[in-house]
N, CA and C atoms as an extended XYZ file, in Angstrom:
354
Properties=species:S:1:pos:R:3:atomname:S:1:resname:S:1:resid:I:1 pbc="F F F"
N       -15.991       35.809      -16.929 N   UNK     1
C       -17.323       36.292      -16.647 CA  UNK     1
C       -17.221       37.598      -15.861 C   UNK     1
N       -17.996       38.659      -16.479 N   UNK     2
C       -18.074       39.780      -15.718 CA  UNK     2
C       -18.941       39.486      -14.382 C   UNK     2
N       -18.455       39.839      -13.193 N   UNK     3
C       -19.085       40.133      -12.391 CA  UNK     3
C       -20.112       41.576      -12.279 C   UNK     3
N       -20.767       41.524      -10.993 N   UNK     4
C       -21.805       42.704      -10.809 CA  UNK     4
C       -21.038       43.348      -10.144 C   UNK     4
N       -19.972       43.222       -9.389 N   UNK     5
C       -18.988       43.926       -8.582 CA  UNK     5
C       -18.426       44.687       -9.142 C   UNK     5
N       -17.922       44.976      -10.362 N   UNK     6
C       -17.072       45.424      -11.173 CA  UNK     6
C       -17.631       46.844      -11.647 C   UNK     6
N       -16.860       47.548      -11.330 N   UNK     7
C       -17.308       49.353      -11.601 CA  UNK     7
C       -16.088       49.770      -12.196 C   UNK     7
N       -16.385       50.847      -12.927 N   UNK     8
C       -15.383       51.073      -13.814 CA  UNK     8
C       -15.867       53.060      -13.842 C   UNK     8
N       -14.653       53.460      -13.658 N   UNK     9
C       -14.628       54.797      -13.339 CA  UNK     9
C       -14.015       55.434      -14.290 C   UNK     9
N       -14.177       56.764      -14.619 N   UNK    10
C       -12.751       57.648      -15.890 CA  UNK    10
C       -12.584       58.781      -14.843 C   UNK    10
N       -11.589       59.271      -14.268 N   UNK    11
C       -11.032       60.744      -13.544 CA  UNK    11
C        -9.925       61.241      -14.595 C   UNK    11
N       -10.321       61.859      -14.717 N   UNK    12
C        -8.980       63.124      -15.083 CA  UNK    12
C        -7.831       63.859      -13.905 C   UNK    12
N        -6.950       64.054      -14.248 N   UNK    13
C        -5.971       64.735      -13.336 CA  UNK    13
C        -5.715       66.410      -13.606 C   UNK    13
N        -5.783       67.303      -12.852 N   UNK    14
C        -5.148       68.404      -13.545 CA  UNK    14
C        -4.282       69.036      -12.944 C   UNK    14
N        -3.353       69.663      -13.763 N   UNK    15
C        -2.123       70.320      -13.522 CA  UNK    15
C        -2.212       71.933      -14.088 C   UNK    15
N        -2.749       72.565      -12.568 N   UNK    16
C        -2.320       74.187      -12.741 CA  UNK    16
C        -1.063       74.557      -12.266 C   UNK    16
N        -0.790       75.279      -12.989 N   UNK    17
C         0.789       75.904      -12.545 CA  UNK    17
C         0.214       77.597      -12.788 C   UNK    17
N         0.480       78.535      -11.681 N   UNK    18
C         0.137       80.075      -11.615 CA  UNK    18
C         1.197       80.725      -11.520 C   UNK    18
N         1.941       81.585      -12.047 N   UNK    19
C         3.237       82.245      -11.993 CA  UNK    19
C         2.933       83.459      -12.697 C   UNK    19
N         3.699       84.563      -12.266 N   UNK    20
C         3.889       86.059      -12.459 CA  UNK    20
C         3.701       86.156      -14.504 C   UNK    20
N         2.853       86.953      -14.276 N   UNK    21
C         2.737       87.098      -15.758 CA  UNK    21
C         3.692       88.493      -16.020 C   UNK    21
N         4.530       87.660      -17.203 N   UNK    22
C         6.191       88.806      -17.461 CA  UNK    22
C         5.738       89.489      -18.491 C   UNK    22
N         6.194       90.301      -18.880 N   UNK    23
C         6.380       91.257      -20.180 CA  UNK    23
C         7.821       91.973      -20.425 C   UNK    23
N         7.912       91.813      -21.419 N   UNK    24
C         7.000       90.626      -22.528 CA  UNK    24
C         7.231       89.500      -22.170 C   UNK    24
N         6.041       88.772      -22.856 N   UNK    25
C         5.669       87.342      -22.680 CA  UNK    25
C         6.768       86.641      -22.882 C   UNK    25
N         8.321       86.634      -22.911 N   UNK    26
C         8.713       85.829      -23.129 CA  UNK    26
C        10.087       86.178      -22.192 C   UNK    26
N        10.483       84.915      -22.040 N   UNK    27
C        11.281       85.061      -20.944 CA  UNK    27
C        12.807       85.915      -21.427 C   UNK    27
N        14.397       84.709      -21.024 N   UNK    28
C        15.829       85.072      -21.375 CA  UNK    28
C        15.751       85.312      -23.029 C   UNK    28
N        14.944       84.319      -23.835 N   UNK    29
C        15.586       84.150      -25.348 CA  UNK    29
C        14.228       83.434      -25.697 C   UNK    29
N        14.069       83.528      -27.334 N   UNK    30
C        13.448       83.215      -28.453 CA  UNK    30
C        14.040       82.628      -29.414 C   UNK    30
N        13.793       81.377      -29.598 N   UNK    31
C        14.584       80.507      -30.986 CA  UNK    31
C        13.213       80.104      -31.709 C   UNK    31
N        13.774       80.930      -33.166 N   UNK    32
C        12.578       81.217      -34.342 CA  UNK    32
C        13.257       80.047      -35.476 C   UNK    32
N        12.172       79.466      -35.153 N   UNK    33
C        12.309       78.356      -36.381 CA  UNK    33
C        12.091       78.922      -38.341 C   UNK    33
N        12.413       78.469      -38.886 N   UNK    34
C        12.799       78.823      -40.419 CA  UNK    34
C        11.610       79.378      -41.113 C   UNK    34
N        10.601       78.193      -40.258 N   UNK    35
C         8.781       78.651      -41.078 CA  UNK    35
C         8.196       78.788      -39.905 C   UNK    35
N         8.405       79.415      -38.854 N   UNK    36
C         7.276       79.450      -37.350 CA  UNK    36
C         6.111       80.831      -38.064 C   UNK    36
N         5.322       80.699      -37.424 N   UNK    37
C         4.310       82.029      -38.166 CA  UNK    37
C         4.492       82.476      -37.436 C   UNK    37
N         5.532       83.268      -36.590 N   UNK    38
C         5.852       84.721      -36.386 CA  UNK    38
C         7.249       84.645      -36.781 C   UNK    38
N         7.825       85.540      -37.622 N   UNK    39
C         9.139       85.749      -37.519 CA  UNK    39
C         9.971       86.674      -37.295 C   UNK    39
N        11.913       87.165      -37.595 N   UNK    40
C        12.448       87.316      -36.716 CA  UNK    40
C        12.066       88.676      -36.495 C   UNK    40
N        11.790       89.224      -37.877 N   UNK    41
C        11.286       91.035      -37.526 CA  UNK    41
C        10.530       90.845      -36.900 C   UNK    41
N         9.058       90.642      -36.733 N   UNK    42
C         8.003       90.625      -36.134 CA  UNK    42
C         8.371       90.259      -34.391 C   UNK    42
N         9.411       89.350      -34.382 N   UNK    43
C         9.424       89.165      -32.774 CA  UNK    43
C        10.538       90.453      -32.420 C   UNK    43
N        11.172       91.100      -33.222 N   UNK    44
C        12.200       92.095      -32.721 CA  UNK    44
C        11.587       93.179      -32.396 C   UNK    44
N        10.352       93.238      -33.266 N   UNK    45
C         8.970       94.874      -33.358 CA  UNK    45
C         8.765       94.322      -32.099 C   UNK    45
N         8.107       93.300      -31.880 N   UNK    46
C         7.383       92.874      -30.472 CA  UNK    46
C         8.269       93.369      -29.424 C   UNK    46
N         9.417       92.748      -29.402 N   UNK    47
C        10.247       92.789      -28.141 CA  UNK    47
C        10.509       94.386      -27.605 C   UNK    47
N        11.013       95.294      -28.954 N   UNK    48
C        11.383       96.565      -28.686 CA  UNK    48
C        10.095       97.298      -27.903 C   UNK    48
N         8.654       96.738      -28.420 N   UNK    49
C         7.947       97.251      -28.457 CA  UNK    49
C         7.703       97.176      -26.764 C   UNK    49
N         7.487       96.542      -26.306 N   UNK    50
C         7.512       95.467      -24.611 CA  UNK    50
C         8.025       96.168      -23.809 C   UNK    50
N         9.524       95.800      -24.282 N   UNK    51
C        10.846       96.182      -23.780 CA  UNK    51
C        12.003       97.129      -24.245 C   UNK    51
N        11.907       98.098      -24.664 N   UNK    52
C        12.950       98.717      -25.180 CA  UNK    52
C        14.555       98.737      -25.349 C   UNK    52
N        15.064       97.688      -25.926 N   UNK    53
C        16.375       98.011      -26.092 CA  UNK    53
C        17.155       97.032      -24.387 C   UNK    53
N        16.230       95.962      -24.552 N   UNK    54
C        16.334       94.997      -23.529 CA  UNK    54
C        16.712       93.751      -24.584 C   UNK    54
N        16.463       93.380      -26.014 N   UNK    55
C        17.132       92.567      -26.296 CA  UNK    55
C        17.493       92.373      -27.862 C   UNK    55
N        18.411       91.608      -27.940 N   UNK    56
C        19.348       91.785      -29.582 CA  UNK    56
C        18.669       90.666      -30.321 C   UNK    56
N        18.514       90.726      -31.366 N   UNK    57
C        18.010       89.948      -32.519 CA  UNK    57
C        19.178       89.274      -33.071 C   UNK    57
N        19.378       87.620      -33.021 N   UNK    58
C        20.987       87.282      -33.944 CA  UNK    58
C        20.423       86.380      -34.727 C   UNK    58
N        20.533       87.011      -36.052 N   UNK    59
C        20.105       85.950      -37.443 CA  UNK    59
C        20.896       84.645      -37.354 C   UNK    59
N        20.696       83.407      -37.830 N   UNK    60
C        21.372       82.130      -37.966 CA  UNK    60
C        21.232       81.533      -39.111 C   UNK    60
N        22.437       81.575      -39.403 N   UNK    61
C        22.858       80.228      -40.771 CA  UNK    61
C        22.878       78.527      -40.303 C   UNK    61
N        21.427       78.483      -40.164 N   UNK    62
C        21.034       76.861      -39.877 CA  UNK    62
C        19.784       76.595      -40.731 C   UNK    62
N        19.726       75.268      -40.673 N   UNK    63
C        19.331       74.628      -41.234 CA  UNK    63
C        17.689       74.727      -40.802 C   UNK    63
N        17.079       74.818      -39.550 N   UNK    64
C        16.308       75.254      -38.860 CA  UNK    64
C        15.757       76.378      -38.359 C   UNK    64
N        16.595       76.901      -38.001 N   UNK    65
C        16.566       77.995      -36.774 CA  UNK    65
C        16.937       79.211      -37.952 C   UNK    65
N        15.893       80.300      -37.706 N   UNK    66
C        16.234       81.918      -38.355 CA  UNK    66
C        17.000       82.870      -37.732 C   UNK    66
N        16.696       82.613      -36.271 N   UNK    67
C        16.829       83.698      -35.347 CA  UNK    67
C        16.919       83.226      -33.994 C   UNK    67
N        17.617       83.474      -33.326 N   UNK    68
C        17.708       83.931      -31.925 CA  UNK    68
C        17.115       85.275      -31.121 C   UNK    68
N        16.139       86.064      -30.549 N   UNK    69
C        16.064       86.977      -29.486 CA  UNK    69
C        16.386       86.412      -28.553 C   UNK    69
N        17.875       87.431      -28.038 N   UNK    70
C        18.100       87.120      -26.693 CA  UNK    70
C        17.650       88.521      -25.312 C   UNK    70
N        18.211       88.214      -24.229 N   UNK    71
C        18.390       89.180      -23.310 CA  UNK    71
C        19.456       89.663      -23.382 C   UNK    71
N        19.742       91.428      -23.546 N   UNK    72
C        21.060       91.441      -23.564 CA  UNK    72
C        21.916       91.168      -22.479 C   UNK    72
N        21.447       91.293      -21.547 N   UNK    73
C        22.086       91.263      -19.973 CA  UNK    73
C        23.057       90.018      -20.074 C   UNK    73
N        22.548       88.704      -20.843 N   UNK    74
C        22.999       87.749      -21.173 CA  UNK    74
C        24.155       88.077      -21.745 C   UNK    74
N        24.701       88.522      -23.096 N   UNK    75
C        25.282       88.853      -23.688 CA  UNK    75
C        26.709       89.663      -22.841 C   UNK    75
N        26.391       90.269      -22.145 N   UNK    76
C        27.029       91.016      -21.161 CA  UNK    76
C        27.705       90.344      -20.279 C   UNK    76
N        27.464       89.218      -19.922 N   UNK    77
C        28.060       88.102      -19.116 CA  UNK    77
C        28.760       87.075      -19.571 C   UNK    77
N        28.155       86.968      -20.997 N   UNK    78
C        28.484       85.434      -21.261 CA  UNK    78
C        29.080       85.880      -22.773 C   UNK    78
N        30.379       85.292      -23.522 N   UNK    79
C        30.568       85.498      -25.065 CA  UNK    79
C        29.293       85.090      -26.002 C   UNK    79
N        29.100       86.407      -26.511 N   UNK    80
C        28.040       85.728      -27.526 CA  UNK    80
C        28.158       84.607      -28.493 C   UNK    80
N        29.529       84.115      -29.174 N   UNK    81
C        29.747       82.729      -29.777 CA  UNK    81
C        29.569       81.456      -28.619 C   UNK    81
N        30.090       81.699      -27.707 N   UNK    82
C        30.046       80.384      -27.121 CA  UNK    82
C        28.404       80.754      -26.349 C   UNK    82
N        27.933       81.465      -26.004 N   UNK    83
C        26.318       81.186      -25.913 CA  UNK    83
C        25.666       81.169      -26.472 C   UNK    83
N        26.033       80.936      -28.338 N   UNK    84
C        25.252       80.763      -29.101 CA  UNK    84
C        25.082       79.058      -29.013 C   UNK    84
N        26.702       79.113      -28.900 N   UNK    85
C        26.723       77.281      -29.403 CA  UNK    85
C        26.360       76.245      -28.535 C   UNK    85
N        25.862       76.583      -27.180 N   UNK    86
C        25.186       76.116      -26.584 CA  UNK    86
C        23.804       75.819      -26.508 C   UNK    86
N        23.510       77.365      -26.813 N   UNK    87
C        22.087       77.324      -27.010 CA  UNK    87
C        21.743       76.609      -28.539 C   UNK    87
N        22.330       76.443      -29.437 N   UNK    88
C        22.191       75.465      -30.747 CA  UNK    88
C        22.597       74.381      -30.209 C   UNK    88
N        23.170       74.061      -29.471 N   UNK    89
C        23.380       72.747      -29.264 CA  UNK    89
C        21.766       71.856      -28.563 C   UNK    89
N        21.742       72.353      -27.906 N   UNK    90
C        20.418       72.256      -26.795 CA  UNK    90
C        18.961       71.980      -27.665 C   UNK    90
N        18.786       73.429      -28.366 N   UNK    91
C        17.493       73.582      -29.275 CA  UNK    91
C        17.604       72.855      -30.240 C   UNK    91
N        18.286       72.251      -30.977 N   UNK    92
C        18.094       71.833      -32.562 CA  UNK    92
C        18.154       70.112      -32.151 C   UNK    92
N        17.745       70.167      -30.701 N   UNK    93
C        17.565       68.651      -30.530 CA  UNK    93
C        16.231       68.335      -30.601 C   UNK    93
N        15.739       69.427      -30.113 N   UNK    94
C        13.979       69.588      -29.747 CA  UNK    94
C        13.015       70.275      -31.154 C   UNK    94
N        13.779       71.598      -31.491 N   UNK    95
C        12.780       72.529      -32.288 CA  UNK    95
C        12.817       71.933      -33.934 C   UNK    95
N        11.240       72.229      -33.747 N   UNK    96
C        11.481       72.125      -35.689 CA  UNK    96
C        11.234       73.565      -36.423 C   UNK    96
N        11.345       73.537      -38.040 N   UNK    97
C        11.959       74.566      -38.320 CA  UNK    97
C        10.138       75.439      -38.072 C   UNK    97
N         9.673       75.074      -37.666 N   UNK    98
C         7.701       75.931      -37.699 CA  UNK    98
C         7.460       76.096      -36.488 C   UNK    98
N         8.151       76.035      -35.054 N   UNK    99
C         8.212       75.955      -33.847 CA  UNK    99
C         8.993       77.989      -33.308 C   UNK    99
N         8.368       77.945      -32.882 N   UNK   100
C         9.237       79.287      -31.898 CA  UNK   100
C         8.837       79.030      -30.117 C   UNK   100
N        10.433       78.199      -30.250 N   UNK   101
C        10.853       78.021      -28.112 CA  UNK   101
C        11.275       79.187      -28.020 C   UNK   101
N        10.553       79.290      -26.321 N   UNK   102
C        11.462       80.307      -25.371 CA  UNK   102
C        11.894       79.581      -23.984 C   UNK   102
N        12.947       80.649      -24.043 N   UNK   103
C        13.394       79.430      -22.964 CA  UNK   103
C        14.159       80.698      -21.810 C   UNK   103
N        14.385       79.703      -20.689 N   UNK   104
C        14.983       80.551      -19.510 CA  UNK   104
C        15.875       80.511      -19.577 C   UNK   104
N        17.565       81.172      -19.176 N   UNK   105
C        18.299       81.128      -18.855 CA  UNK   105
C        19.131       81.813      -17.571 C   UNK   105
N        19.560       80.876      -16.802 N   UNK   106
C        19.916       81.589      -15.471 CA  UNK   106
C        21.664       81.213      -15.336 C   UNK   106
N        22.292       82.696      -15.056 N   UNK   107
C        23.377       82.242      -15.091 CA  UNK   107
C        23.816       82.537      -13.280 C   UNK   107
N        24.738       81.368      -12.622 N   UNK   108
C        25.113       81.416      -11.608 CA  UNK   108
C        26.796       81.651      -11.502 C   UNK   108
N        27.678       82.329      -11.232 N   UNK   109
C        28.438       82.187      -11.297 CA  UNK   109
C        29.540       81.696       -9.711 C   UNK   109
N        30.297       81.007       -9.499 N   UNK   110
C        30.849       80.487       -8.666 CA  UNK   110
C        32.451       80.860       -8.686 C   UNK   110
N        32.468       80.999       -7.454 N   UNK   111
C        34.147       81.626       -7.343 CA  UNK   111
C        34.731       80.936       -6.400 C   UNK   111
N        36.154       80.631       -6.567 N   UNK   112
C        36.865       79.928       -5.596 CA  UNK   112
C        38.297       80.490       -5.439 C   UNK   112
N        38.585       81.385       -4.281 N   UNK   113
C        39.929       81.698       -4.027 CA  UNK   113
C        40.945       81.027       -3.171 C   UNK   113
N        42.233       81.246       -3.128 N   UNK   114
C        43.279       80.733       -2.349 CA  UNK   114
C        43.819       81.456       -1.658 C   UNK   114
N        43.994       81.603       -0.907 N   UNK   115
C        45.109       82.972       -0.097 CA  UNK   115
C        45.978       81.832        0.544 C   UNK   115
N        46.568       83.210        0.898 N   UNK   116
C        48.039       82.671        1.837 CA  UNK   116
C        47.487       82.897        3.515 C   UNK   116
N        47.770       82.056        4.570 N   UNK   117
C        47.418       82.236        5.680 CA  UNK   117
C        48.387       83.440        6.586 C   UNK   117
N        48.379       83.898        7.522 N   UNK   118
C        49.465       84.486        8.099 CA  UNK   118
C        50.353       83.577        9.315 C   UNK   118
């Protein structure tokens, strides 16, 4: 039996998040899915257009994925094969081939020396 006590409410929750608006709109890298409606020319016009000669376009023989835009700065730090195969490793868990992720990448690097004491 329903009681008269009984109230029944609906709230919503919301989640703003405010952060620096970048240009271009997209952060370290762009992974262009096979059928996303923008593709890889169109995001390379974009990017040059933004950013000039801030990042490389790398076509892909996958099954999914067309393209990579990265940062070159990236490239500069890191081998471009083995930061490809990471970054395929990562994305082709998530993206489908009509999807275009961007994603961050932050590289930290850590050093550890030994010397001799006197």
């Amino acid at each position: 039996m329903i009681g008269e006590n009984n109230v029944s409410s609906r709230k919503a929750t919301l989640t703003l998040k405010i952060s620096e608006f970048e240009v271009p709109p997209m952060q370290d890298l762009l992974i262009i899915g096979r059928r996303a409606p923008i593709g890889p020319e169109a995001v390379r016009r974009m990017a040059e257009a933004l950013s000039p000669e801030q990042f490389t376009l790398i076509k892909m023989d996958h099954p999914k994925i067309e393209a990579v835009l990265l940062r070159n700065s990236l490239l500069q730090m890191i081998d471009e094969k083995r930061l490809m195969t990471i970054i395929l490793e990562e994305a082709e868990r998530m993206i489908s081939d009509s999807m275009v992720l961007r994603s961050e990448l932050k590289i930290a690097m850590s050093v550890q020396r030994e010397v001799d004491l006197l």
